[in-house]
Each structure stands twice: as C-alpha cells, then as structure tokens.
TORTI-226302 format. One record per residue (C-alpha): chain; residue number from 1; x, z, y; residue in three letters. Coordinates in nm, 4 decimals. Each point is the difference from the previous one (the first is absolute). Layout:
N
r chain:A&n:NUM&px:X&pz:Z&py:Y&res:Ala $
...
//
This chain:
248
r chain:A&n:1&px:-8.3313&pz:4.6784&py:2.3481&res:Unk $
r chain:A&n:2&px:-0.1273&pz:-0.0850&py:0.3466&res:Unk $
r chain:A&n:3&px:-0.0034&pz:0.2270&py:0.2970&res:Unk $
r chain:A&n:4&px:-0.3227&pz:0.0005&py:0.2081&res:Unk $
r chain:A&n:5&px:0.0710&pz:0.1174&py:0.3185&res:Unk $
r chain:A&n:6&px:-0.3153&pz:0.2221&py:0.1492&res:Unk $
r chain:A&n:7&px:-0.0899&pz:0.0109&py:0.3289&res:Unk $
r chain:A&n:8&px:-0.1407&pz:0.3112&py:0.1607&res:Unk $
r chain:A&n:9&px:-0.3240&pz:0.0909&py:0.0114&res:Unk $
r chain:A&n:10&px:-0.1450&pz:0.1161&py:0.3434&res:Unk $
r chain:A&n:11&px:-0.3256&pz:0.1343&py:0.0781&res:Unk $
r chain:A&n:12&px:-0.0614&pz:-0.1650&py:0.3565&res:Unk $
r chain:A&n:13&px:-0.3303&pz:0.1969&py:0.0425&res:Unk $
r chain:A&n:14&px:0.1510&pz:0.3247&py:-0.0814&res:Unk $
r chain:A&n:15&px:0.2853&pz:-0.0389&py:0.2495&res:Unk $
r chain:A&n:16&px:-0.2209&pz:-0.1773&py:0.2513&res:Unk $
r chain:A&n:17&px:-0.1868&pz:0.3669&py:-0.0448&res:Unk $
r chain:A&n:18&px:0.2828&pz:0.2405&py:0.1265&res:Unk $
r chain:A&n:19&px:0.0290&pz:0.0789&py:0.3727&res:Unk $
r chain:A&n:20&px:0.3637&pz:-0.1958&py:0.0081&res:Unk $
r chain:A&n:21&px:-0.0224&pz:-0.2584&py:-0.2546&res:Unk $
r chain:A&n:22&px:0.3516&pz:-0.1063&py:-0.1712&res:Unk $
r chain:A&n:23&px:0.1157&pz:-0.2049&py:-0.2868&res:Unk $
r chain:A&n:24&px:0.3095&pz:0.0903&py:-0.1585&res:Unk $
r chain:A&n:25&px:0.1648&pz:-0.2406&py:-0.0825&res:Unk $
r chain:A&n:26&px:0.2495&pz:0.1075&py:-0.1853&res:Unk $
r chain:A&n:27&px:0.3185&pz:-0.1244&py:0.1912&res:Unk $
r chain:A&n:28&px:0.2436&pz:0.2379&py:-0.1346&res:Unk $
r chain:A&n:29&px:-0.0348&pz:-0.1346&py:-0.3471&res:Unk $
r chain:A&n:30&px:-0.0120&pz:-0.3353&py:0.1207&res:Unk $
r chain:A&n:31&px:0.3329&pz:0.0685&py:0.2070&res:Unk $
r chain:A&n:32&px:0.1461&pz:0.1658&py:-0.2843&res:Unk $
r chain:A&n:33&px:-0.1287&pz:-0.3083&py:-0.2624&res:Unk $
r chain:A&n:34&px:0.1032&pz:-0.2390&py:0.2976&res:Unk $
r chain:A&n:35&px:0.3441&pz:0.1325&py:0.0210&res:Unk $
r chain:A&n:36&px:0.0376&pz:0.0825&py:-0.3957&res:Unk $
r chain:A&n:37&px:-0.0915&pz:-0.3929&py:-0.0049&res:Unk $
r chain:A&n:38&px:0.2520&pz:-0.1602&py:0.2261&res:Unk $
r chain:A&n:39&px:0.2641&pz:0.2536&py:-0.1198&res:Unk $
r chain:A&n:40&px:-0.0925&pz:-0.1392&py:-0.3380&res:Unk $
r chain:A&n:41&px:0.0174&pz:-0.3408&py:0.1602&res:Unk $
r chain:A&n:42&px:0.3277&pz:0.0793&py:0.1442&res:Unk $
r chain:A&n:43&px:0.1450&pz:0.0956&py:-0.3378&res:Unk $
r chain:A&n:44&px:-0.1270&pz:-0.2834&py:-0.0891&res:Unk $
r chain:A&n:45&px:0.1568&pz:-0.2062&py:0.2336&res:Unk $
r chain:A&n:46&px:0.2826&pz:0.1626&py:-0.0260&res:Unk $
r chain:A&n:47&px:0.0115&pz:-0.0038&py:-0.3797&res:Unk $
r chain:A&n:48&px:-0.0496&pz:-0.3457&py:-0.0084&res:Unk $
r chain:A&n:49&px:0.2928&pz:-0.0802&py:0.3081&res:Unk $
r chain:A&n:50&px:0.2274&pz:0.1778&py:-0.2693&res:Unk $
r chain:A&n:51&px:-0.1437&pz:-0.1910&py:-0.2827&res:Unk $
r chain:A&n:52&px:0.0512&pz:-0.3323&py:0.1863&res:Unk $
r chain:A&n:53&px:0.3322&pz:0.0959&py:0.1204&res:Unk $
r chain:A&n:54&px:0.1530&pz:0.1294&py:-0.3079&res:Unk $
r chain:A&n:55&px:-0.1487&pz:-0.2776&py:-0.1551&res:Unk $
r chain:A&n:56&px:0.1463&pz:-0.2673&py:0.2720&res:Unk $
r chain:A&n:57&px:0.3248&pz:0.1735&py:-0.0765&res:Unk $
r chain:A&n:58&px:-0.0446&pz:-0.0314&py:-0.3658&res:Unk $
r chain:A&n:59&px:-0.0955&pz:-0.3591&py:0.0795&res:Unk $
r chain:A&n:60&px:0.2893&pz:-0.0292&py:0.2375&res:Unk $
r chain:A&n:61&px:0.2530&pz:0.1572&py:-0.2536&res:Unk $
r chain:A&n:62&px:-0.1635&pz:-0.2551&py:-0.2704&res:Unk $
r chain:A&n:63&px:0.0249&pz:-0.3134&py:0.2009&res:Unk $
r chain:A&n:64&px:0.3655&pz:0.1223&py:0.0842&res:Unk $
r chain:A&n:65&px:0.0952&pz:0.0418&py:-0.3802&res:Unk $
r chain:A&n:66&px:-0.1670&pz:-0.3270&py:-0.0185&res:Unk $
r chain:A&n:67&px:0.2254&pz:-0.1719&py:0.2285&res:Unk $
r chain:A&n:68&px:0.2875&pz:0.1504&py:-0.1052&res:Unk $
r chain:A&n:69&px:-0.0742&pz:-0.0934&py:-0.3883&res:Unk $
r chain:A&n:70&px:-0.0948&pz:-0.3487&py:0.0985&res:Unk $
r chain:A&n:71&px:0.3190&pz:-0.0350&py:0.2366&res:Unk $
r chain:A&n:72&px:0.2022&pz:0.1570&py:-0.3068&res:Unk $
r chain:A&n:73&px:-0.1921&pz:-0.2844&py:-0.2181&res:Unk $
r chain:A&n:74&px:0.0562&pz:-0.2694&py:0.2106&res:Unk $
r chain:A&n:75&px:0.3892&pz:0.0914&py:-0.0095&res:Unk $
r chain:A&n:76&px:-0.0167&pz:-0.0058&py:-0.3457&res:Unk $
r chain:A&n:77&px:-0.1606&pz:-0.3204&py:0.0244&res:Unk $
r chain:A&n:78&px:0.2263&pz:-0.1413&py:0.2373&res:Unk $
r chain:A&n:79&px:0.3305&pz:0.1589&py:-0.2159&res:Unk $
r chain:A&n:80&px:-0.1690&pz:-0.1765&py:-0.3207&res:Unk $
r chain:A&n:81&px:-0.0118&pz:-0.3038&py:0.1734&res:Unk $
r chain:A&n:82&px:0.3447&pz:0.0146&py:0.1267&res:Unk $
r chain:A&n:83&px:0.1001&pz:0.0808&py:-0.3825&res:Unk $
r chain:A&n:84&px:-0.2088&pz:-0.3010&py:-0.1254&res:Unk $
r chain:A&n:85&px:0.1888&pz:-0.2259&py:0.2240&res:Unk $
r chain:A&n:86&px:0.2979&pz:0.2105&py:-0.0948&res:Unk $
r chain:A&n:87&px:-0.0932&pz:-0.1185&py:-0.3808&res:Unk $
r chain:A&n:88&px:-0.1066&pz:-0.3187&py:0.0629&res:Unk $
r chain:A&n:89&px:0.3542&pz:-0.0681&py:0.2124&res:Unk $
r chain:A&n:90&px:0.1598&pz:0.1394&py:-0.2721&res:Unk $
r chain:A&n:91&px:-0.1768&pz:-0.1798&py:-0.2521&res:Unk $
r chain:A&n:92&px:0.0793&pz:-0.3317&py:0.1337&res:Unk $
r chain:A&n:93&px:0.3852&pz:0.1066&py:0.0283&res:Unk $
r chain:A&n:94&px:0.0160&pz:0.1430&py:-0.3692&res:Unk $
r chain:A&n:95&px:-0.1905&pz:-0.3965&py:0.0025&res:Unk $
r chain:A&n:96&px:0.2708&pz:-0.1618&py:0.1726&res:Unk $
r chain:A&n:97&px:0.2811&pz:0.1871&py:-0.1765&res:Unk $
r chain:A&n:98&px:-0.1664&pz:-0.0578&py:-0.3485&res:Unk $
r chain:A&n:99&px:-0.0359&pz:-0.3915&py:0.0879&res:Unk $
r chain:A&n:100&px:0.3833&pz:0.0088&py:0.1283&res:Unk $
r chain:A&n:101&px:0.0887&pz:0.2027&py:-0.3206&res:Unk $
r chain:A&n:102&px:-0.1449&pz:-0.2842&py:-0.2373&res:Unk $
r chain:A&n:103&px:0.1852&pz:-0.2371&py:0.1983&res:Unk $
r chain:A&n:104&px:0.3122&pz:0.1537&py:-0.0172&res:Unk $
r chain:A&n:105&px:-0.0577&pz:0.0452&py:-0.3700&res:Unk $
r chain:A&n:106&px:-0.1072&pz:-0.3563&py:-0.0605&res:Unk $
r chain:A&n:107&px:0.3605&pz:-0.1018&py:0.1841&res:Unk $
r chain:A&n:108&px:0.1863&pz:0.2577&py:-0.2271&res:Unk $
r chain:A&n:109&px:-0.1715&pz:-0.1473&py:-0.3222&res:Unk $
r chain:A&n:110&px:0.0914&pz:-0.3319&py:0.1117&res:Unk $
r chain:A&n:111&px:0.3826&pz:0.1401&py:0.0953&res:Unk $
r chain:A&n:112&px:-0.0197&pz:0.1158&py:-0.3138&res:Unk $
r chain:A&n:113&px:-0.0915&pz:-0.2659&py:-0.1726&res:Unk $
r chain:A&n:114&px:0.2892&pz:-0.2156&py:0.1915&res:Unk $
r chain:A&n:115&px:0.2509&pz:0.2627&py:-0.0926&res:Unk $
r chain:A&n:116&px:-0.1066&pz:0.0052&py:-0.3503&res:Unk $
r chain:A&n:117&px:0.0646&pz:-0.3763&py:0.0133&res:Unk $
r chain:A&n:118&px:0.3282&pz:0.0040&py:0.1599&res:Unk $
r chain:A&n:119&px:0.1255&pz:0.2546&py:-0.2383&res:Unk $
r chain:A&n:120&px:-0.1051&pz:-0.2515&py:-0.3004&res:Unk $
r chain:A&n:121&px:0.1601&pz:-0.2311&py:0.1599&res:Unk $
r chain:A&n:122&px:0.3560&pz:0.2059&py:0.0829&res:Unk $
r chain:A&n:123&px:-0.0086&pz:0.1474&py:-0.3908&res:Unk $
r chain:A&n:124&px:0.0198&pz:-0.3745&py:-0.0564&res:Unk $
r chain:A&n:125&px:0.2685&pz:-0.0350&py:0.2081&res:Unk $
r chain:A&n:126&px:0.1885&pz:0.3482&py:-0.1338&res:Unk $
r chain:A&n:127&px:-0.0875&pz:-0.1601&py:-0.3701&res:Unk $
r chain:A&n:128&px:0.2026&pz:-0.3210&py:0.1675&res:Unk $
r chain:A&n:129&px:0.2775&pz:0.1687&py:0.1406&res:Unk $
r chain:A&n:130&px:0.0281&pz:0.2429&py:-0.2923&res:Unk $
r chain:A&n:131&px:0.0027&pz:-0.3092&py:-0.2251&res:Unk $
r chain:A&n:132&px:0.2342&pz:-0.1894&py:0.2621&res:Unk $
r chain:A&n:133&px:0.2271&pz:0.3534&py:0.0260&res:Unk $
r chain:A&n:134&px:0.0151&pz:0.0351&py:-0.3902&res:Unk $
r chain:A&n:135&px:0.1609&pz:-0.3555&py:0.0060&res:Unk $
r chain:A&n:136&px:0.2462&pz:0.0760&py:0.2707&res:Unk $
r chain:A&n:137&px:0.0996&pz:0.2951&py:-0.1903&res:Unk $
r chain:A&n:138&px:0.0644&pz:-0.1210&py:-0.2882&res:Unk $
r chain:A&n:139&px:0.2247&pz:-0.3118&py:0.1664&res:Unk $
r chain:A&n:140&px:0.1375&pz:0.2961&py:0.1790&res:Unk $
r chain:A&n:141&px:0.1158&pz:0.1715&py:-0.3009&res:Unk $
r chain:A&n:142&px:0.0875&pz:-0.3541&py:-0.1606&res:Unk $
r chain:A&n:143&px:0.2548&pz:-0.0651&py:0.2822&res:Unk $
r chain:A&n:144&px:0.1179&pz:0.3695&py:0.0247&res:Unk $
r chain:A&n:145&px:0.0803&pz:-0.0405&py:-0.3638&res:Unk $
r chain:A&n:146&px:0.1923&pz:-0.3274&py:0.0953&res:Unk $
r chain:A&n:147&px:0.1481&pz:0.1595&py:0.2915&res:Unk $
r chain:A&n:148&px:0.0694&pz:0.2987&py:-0.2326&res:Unk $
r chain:A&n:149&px:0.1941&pz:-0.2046&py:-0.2202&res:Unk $
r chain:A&n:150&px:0.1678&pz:-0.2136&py:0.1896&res:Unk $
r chain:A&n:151&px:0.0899&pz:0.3651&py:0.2181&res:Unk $
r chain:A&n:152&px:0.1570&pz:0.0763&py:-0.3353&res:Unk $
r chain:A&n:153&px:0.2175&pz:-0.2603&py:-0.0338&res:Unk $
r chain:A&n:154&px:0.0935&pz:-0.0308&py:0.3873&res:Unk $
r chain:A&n:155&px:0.0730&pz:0.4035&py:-0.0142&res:Unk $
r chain:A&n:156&px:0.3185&pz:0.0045&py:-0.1223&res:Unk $
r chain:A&n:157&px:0.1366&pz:-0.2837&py:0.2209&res:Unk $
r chain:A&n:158&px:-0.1498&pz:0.1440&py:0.3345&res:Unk $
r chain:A&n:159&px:0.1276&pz:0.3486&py:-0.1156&res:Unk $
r chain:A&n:160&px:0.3428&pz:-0.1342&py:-0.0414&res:Unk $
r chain:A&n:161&px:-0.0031&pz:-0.2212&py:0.2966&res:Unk $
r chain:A&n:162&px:-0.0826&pz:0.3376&py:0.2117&res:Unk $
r chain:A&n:163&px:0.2916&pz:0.1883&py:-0.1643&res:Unk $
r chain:A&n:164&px:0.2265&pz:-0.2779&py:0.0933&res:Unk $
r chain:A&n:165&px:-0.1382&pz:-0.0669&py:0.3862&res:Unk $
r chain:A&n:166&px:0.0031&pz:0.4174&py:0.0326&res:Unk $
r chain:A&n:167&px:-0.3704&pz:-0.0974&py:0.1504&res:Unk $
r chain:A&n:168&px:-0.3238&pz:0.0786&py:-0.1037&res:Unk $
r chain:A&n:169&px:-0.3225&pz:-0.1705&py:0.1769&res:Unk $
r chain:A&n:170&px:-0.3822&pz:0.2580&py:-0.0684&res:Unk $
r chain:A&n:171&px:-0.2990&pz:-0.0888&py:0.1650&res:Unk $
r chain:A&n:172&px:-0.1335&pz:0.3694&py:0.1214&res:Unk $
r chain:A&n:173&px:-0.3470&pz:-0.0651&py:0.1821&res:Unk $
r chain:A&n:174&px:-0.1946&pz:-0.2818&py:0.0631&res:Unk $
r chain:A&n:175&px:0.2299&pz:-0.2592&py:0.1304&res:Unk $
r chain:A&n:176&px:0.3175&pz:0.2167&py:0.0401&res:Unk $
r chain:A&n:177&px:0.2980&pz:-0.0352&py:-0.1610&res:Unk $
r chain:A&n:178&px:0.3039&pz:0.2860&py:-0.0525&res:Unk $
r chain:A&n:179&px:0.3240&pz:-0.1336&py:0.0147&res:Unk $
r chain:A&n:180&px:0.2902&pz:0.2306&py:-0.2037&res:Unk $
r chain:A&n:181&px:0.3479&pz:-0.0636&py:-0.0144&res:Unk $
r chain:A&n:182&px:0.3039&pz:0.2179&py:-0.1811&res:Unk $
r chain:A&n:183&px:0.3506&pz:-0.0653&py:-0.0540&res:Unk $
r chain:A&n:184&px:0.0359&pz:-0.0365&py:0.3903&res:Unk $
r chain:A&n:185&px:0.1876&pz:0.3153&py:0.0690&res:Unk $
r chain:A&n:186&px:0.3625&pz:0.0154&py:-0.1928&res:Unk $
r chain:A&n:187&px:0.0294&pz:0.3742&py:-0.0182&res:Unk $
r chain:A&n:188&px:-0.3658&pz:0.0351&py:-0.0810&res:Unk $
r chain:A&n:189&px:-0.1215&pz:-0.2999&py:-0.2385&res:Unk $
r chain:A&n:190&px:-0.2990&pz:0.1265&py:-0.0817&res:Unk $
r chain:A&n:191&px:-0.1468&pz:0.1049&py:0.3360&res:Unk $
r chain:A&n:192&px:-0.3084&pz:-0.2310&py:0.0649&res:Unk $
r chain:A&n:193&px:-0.0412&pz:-0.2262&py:0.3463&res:Unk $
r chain:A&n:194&px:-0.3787&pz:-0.0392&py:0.0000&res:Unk $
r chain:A&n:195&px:-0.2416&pz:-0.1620&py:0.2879&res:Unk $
r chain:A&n:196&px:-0.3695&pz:-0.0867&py:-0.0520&res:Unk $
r chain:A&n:197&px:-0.1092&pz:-0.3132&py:0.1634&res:Unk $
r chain:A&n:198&px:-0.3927&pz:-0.1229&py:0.1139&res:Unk $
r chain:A&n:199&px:-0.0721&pz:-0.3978&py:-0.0621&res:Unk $
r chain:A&n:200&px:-0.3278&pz:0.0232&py:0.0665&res:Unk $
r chain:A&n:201&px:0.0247&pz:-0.2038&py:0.3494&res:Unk $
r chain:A&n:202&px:0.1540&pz:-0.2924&py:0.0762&res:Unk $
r chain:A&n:203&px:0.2553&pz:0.2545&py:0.2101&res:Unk $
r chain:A&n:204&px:0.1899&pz:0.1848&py:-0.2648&res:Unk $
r chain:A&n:205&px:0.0636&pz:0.3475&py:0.0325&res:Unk $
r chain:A&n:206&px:0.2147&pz:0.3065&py:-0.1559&res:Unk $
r chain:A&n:207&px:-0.1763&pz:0.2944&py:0.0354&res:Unk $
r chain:A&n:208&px:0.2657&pz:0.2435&py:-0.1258&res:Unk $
r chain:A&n:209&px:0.3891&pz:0.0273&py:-0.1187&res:Unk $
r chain:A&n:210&px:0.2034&pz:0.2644&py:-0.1591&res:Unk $
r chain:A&n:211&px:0.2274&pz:0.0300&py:0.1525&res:Unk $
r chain:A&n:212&px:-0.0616&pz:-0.1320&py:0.3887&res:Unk $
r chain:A&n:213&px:0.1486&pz:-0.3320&py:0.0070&res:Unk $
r chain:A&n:214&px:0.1004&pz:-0.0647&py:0.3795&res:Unk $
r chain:A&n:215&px:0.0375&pz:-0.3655&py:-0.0014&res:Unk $
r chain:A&n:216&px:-0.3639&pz:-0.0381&py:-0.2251&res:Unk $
r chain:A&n:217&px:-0.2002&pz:-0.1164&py:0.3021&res:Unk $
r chain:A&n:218&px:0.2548&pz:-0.2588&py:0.1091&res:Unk $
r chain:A&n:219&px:-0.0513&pz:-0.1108&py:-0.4073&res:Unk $
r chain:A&n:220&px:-0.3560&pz:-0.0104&py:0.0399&res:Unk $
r chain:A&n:221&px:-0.0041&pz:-0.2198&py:0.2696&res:Unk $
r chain:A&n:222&px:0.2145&pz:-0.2503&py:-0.1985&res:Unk $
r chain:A&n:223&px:-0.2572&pz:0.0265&py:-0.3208&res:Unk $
r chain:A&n:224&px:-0.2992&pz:-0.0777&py:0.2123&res:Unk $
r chain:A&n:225&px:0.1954&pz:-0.3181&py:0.1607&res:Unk $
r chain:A&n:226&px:0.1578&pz:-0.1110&py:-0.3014&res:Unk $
r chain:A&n:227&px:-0.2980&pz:0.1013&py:-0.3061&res:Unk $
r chain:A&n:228&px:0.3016&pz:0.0293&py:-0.2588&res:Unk $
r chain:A&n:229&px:-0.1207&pz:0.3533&py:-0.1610&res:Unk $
r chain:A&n:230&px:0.2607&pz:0.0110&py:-0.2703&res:Unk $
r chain:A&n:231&px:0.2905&pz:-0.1185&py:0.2642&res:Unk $
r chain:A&n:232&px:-0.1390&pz:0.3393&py:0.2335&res:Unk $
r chain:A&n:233&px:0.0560&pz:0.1742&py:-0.2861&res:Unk $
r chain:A&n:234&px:0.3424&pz:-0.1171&py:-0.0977&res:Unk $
r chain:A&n:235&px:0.0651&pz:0.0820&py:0.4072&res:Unk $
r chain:A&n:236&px:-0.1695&pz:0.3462&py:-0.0127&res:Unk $
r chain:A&n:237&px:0.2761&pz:0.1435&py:-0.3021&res:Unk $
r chain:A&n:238&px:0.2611&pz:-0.1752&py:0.1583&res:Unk $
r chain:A&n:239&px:-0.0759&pz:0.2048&py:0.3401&res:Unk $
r chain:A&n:240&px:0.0042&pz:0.3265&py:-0.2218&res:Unk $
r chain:A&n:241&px:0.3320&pz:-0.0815&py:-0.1434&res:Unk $
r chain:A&n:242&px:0.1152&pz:-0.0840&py:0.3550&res:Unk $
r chain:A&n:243&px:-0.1291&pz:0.3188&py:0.1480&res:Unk $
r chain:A&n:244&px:0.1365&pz:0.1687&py:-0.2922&res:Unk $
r chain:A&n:245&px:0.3421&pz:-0.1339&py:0.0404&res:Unk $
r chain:A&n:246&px:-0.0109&pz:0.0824&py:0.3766&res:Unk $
r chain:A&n:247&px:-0.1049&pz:0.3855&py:-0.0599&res:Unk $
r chain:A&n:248&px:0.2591&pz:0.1025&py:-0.2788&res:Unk $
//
C-alpha cells in the first residue's frame, strides 16, 4: 500500500488576523524525522559497509580457497604429468627389454637348436666309439686269453728261473719296478734286499732301498751311462753281498 504524505494545512487569513502572526512550522518533528532519517541512513550505511565487508571477506576467503584448490590442482596436474612420462619412460623400457628379451630368446632357440644338433651328432660318435670300444674289448680279452695262456705255460719256467737267480723283478706303479733279492746274507738266507727303481725318464732313478746301499748312487751313475738294466742289477746284489761281507 502506498503512503501519501500530507502536507499541512494553514489558514493564512486566520494567522494574518492575530496581532503577531506565526506559522509553526513544526521543526521539532522535522528535526526529530530529520535525525530519525539519517540515523536510519547511517544504519544503513553502516549495515551495508558490514554487508560489503563481510561479504569482500567471504569473497576474499573464496577466491583464496580458490587459489589454493586450483594451485593444489595444478600440482596434481603437474605430478600426473610427471607420472605419465614416468609411464610412458617406463613403457618404452619394459619396450626395449621385451624387444631384447625376444632376441635373446630367438638366440637361445637357435643355441638350442645347434646344441640339439651337436648332441645328434656326438650320440653318433658315442654309438661309434661304443661300437669301436666293444671291438677293442673283445681283441682285448682275445689277447689276454693268449697272454693268459701262454702266462700259463711261461709260469713255471719264470718261477723257477727266480728261485734259482734268488731275484724277483714286480712292476709296483706306473713305470716302477721293485727289485728283491734273498739268499744274499749267509747267516740269514731268507732276509730280502729290495730297491724300487723309476724308468720313466731317460735318467733312471732308485727311489728307495732296504737296506741303504752306500755305493747305490755311484751304481746309478754307471746304469744311466751304460743302459744295461739287468747288468745294474747283477751289480746292485753283488754290492749287498759285498757290504754284507764287510759288516759281519
């Protein structure tokens, strides 16, 4: 509903009438109106400062949250893009690797392969040299049989050519050969005189006697000037029986 606001009336003749003639005017109420108005203004004003301010802080707090959520987005931005090219780095590695991988494969298949060839070809060889060592065992046992039986016919000869030379002649390791002699001492006939020599060099060695025979070295000397085995031998008992002699 609209207010109407009434002016006054005011009877000029009436006043013009009096002796001292006066309007009132009313200027209390129009002080009072005046100053309820501007303190309503004021309020106002002042209503509306806070409304602008609380609103420039709300606006201020806002466009602060703002910032800091689009700051906190573009970090996330920029961390997803460092993890994409983190990714796409480690893509083309798990690339790489995968392409050296199937390499390294395809040269394993075609080791493979080769080996798988070879070993054909070496079980053809073992079927060879199984064939080739069944033949040279049985020729082996062929001539062991020989030797066998023509071991049991020389037997009995060597054993008794042995007893009568007092001498018997062993090989002991590869290429060594023990010496033993008996009947050299009179009071003990039986006592052995042993020494094992090594003809594995062109330089002949003994590599032990029982017992020490002093003048063996000087014998030694002789065999690897001379090359007569069986004549060192012969020299080596006669030494014994000499040193013998000399120590009853």
């Amino acid at each position: 509903m609209t207010h109407v606001l009434r002016f006054p009336q005011v009877d000029l003749a009436s006043v013009l009438a009096n002796q001292n003639p006066r309007i009132d005017l009313r200027l209390e109420v129009y002080e009072n109106s005046t100053r309820n108005f501007l303190k309503a203004v004021a309020n106002y004003k002042n209503r509306a400062i806070a409304t602008i301010s609380d609103r420039r802080n709300n606006q201020t707090t806002e466009k602060k949250k703002i910032i800091e959520r689009t700051q906190l987005v573009e970090a996330e931005t920029n961390q997803c893009k460092l993890t994409e090219i983190e990714l796409v780095a480690d893509l083309e590695r798990e690339k790489e690797e995968k392409r050296d991988a199937e390499l390294s494969v395809a040269a394993f298949k075609r080791q493979l392969a080769s080996l798988k060839e070879r070993c054909s070809s070496i079980e053809v060889e073992i079927e060879q040299y199984r064939a080739i060592t069944g033949n040279l065992r049985r020729e082996r046992n062929k001539e062991r049989s020989t030797l066998t039986m023509h071991a049991s016919r020389v037997s009995p000869a060597l054993e008794a050519c042995e007893h009568r030379l007092s001498c018997i002649v062993e090989g002991i390791e590869r290429e060594q050969l023990l010496i033993r002699f008996w009947l050299v001492d009179p009071s003990e006939p039986q006592r052995e005189f042993s020494f094992v020599m090594d003809v594995s060099d062109t330089a002949y060695k003994v590599i032990m006697s029982s017992p020490p025979l002093p003048s063996l070295p000087i014998l030694v000397d002789d065999l690897n000037i001379t090359r007569d085995v069986y004549g060192f031998i012969k020299l080596v008992r006669e030494a014994y029986e000499a040193h013998i002699t000399v120590n009853l």
